[in-house]
N, C-alpha and C positions, 0 to 999 in steps of 0.2 A: 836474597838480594843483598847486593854490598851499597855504600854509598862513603861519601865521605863530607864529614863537617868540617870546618878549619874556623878557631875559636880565639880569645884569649882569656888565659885564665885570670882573672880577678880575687878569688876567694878560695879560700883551703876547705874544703871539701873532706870527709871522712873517709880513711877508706875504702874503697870498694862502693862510693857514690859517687854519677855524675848526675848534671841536670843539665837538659835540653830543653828551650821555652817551644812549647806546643802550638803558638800562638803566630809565629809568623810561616806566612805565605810562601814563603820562596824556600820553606825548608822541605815542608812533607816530611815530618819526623815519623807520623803513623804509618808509613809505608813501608820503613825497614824496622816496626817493631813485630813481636811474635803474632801471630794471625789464631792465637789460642782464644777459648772461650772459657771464664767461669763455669764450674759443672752446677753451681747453686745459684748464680746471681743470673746467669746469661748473656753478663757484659764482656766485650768484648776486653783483652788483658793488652789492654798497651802503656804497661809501664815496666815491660821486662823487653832485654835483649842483650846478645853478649856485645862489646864494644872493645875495640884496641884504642889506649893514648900511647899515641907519640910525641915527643917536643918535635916541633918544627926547627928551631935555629939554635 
């Protein structure tokens, strides 16, 4: 699944890290993350997925 976010950056970030707030409604961020499971915990793994940035302007 592809999707696309359009953001503005605020804070320098490390890296090879982004963060996406999980929390709003109109994003459905858990839908384009990995659909992997834990082999030990069980939980579902959604804090991984590959991402392209581009600058916009």
């Amino acid at each position: 699944m592809r999707t696309r976010v359009e953001t503005r950056g605020r804070n320098r970030m490390p890296p090879g890290v982004i963060f996406v707030p999980w929390f709003d409604a109109s994003q459905l961020i858990n839908k384009v993350t990995l659909d992997a499971t834990d082999p030990i915990s069980k939980q579902t793994d959604f804090k991984k997925c590959a991402v392209k940035i581009v600058p916009v302007a």
